[in-house]
NUDRENVEX-606439 format. One line per 4 residues: their letters; for each residue x, y, z of N, C-alpha, C, CB. Coordinates in steps of 0.02 Angstrom, whole numbers, plus 50000, padded with zeros to 5 digits. Atoms other than C-alpha are relative to their C-alpha. Last residue first. Glycine has a CB too. Layout:
% residues N
A = X Y Z X Y Z X Y Z X Y Z  ...;
END
This chain:
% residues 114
XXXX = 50041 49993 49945 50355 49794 48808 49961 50057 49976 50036 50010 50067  50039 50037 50015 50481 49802 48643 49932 49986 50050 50038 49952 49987  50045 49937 50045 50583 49935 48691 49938 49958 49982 50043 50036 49917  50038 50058 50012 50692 49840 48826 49946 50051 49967 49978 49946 50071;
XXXX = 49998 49991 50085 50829 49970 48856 49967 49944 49961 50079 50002 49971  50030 49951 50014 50748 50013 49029 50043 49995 49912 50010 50070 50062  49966 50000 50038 50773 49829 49100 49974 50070 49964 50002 49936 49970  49986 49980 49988 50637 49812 49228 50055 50041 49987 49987 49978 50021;
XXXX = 49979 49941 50010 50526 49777 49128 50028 50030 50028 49975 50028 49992  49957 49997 50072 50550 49589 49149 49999 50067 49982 49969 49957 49936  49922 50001 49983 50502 49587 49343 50029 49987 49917 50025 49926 50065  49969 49952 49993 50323 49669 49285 50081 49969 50003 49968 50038 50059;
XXXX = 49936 49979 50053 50287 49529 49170 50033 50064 50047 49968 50032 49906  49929 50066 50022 50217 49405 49303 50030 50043 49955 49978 49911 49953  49927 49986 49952 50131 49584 49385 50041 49943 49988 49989 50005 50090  49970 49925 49964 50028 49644 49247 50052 49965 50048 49932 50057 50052;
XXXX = 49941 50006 50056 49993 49444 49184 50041 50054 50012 49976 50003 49922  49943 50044 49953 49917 49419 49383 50060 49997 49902 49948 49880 50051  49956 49995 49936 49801 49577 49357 50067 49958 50004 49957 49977 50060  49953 49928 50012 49737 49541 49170 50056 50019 50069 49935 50077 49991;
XXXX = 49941 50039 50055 49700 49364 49238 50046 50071 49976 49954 49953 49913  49952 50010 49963 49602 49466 49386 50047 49953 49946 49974 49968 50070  49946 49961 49970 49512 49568 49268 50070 49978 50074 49953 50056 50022  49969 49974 50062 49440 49428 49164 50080 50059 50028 49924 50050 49953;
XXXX = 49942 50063 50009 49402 49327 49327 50049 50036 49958 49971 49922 49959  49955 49988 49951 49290 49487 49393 50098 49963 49987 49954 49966 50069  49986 49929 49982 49191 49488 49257 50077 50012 50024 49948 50021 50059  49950 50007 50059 49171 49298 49255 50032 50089 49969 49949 49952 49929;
XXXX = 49942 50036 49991 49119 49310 49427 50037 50012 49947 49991 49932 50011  49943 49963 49972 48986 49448 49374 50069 49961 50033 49967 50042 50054  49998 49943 50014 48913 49339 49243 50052 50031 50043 49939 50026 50003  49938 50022 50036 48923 49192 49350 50012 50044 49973 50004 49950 49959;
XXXX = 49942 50021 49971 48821 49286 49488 50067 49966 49954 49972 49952 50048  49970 49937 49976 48693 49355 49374 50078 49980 50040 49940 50038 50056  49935 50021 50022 48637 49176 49298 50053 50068 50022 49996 49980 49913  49964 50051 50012 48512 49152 49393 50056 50008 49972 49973 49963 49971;
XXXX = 49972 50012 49914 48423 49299 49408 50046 49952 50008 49944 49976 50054  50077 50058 49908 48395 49312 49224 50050 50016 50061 49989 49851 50000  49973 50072 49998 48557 49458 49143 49934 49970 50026 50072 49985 50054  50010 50042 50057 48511 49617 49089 49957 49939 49996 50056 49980 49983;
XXXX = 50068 49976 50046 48519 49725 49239 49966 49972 49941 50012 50058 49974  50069 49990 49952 48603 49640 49353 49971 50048 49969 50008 50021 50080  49998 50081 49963 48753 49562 49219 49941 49997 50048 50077 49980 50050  50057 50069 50051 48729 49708 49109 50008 49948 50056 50039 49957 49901;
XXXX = 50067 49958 50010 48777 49849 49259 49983 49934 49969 49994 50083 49950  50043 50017 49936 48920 49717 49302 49919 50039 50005 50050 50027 50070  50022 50064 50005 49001 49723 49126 49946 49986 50073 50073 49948 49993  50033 50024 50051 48989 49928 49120 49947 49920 50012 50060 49993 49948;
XXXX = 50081 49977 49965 49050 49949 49302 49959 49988 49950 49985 50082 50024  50053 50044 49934 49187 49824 49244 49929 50030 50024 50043 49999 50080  49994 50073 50013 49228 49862 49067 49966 49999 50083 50093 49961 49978  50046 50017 50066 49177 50073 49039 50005 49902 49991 50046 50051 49914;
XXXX = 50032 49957 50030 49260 50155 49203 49914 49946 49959 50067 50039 49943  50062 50031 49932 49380 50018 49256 49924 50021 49981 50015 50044 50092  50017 50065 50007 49453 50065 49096 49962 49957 50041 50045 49975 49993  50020 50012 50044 49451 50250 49116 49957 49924 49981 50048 50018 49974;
XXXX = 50065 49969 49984 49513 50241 49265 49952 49978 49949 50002 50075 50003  50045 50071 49940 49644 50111 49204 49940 50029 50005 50031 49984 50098  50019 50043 50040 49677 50264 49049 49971 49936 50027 50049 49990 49963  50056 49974 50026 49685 50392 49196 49980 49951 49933 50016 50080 49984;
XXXX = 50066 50017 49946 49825 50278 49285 49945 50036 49970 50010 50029 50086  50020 50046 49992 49927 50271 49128 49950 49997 50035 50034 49973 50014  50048 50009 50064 49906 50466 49096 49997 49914 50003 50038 50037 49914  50087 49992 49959 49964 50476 49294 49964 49985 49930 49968 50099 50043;
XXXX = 50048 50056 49956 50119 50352 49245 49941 50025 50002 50018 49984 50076  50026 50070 50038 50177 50443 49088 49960 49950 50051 50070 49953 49969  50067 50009 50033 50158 50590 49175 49997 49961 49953 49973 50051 49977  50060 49999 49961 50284 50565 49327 49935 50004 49946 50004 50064 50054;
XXXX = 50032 50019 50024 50427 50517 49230 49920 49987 50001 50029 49973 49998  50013 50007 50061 50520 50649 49223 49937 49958 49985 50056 49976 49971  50098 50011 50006 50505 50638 49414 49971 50025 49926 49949 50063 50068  50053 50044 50003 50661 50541 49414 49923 50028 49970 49995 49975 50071;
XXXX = 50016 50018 49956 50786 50666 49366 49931 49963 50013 50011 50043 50027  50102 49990 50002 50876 50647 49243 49969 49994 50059 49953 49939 49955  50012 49938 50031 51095 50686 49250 49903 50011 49979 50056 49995 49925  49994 49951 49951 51113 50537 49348 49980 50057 49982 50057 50009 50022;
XXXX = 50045 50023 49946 51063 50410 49214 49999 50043 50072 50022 49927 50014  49982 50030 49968 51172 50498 49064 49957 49982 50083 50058 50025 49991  49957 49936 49952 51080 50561 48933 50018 49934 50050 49940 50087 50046  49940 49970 50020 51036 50470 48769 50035 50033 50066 49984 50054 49942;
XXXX = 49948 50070 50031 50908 50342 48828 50069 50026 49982 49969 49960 49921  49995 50047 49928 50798 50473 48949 50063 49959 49945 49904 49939 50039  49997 49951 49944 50776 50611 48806 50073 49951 50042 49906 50007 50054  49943 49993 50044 50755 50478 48660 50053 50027 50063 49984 50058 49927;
XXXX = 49957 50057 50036 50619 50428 48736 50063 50009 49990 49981 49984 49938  49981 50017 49907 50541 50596 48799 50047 49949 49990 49928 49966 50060  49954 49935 49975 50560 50643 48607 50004 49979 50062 49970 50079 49994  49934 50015 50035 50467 50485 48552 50043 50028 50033 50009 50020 49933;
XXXX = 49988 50033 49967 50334 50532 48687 50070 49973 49983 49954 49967 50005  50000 49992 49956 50289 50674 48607 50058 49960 50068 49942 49997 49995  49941 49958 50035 50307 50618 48424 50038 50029 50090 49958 50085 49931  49965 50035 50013 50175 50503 48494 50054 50036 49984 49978 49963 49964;
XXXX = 49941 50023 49956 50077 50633 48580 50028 49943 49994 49987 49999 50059  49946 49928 49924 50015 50746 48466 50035 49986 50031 49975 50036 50065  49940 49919 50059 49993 50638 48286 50031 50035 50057 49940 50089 49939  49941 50055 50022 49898 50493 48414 50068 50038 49972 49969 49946 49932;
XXXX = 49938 50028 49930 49794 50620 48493 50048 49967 50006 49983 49967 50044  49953 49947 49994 49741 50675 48316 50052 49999 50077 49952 50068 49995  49952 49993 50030 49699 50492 48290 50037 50065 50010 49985 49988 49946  49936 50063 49982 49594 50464 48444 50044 50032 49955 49987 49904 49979;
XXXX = 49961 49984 49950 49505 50655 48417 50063 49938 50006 49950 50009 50064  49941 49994 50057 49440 50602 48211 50053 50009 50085 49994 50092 49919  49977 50065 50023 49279 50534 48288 50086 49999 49986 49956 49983 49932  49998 50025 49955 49236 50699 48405 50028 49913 49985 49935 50019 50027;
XXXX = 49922 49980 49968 49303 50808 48247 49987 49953 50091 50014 50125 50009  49953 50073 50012 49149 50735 48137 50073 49995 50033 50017 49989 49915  50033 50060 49956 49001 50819 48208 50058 49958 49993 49924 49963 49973  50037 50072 50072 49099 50995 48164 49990 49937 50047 50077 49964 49915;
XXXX = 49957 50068 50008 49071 51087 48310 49995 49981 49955 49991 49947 50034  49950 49971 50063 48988 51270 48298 50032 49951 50004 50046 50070 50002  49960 49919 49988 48898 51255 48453 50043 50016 49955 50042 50010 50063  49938 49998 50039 48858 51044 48426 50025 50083 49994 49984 49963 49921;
XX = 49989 49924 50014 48711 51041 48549 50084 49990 49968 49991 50059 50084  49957 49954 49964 48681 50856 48579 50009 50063 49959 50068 49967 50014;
END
């Protein structure tokens, strides 16, 4: 790839500087929401913690399932393609049914630990 004056090593170092930007970030939102009084915020504060969730699923859908299912019919014998992509599928539906047995416990907003 064409590096244009890039250092090669600032595409490795991005996670952590993203970590330094928006943890302090988020702290501060944190703090925001816990100190003020529940009327006085208005909901759609919280609107970009959810879409940066949903762009991290993307993401995740992204590079685990279209990933695991590319190897499974492209890789995989004929035969065994179908378990492969079952077991695919299984992984993300366990992830699915733990997402919604813990949702009714976050519902509690001074629960920090989640």
């Amino acid at each position: 790839m064409a590096l244009h004056g890039t250092p090669s090593d600032l595409l490795q170092n991005l996670d952590p500087i993203a970590l330094i930007v928006f943890i302090p970030l988020a702290g501060s939102g944190r703090h925001y929401v816990y100190n003020s009084s529940a009327k006085s915020i208005h909901v759609w504060i919280q609107a970009p913690a959810y879409v940066l969730v949903a762009l991290s699923e993307a993401f995740v859908i992204v590079t685990v399932i279209v990933t695991g299912l590319e190897l499974a019919y492209t890789q995989a014998p004929t035969n065994v393609r179908s378990v492969l992509s079952s077991l695919s599928w299984l992984t993300i539906g366990v992830a699915a049914a733990i997402s919604i047995s813990l949702n009714p416990v976050l519902q509690d907003l001074h629960l920090v630990w989640p």
